[in-house]
N, C-alpha and C positions, 0 to 999 in steps of 0.2 A: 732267966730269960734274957735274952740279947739286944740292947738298947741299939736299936742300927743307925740312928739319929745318931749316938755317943761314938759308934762305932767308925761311920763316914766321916767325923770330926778328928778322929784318928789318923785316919787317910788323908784325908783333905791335908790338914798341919805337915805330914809326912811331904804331900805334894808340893806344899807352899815352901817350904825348907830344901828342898831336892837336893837332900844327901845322899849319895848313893853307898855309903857307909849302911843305912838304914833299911836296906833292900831284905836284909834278911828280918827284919823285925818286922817289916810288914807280910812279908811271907808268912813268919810266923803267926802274925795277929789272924790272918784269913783263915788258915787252918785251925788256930783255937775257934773262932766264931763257926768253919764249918761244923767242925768232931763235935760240938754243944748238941749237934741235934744225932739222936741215935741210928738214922736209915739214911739211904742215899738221898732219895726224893727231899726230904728236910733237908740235905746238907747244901747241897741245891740250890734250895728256895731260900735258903741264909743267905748263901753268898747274891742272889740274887735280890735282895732285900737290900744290901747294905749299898750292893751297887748303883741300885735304885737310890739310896737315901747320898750317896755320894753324888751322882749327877744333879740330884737335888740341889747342893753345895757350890759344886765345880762353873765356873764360866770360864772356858777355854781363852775367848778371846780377850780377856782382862789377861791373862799369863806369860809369864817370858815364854822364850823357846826352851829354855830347859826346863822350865816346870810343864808346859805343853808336853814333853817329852816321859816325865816322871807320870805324868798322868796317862800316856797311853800306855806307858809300862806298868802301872798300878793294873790298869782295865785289863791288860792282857793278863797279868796276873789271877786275877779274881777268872777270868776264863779258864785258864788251865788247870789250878787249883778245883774249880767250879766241875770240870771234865774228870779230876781223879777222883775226887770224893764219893761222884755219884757212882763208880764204880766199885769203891770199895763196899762189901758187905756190909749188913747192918747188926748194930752192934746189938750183944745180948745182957740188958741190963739184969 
């Protein structure tokens, strides 16, 4: 089961550091938390989940502009990610 609370703590540090060296490790962090759940609709409501527990975290106007920056690319992230997953099939355990 996916700690989203652990998981936004992920993102958030990632945002607070705004390395963009790290761009693919978050990418890949989203996609391991989507593919956990076996159908689209789940995969989804993952990323939706963390995004939620991320905005939790986040106050935009405490942030430089470059972490402001890391964080709308984070979001948009979890968007698009959010948009393939639910397309791809569901898996057959």
């Amino acid at each position: 089961m996916i700690d989203f609370q652990h998981e936004a703590g992920r993102l958030a540090a990632f945002i607070d550091r705004a390395d963009r060296e790290e761009m693919a490790a978050v990418q890949s962090d989203l996609l391991r938390i989507a593919l956990e759940r076996p159908d689209p609709a789940g995969r989804a409501g993952a990323l939706d989940e963390v995004q939620a527990a991320l905005s939790d975290r986040i106050r935009p106007d405490g942030m430089s502009p470059l972490q402001q920056a890391f964080y709308v690319a984070v979001l948009s992230m979890i968007e698009r990610t959010r948009e393939a997953v639910s397309k791809a099939p569901a898996r057959q355990d």
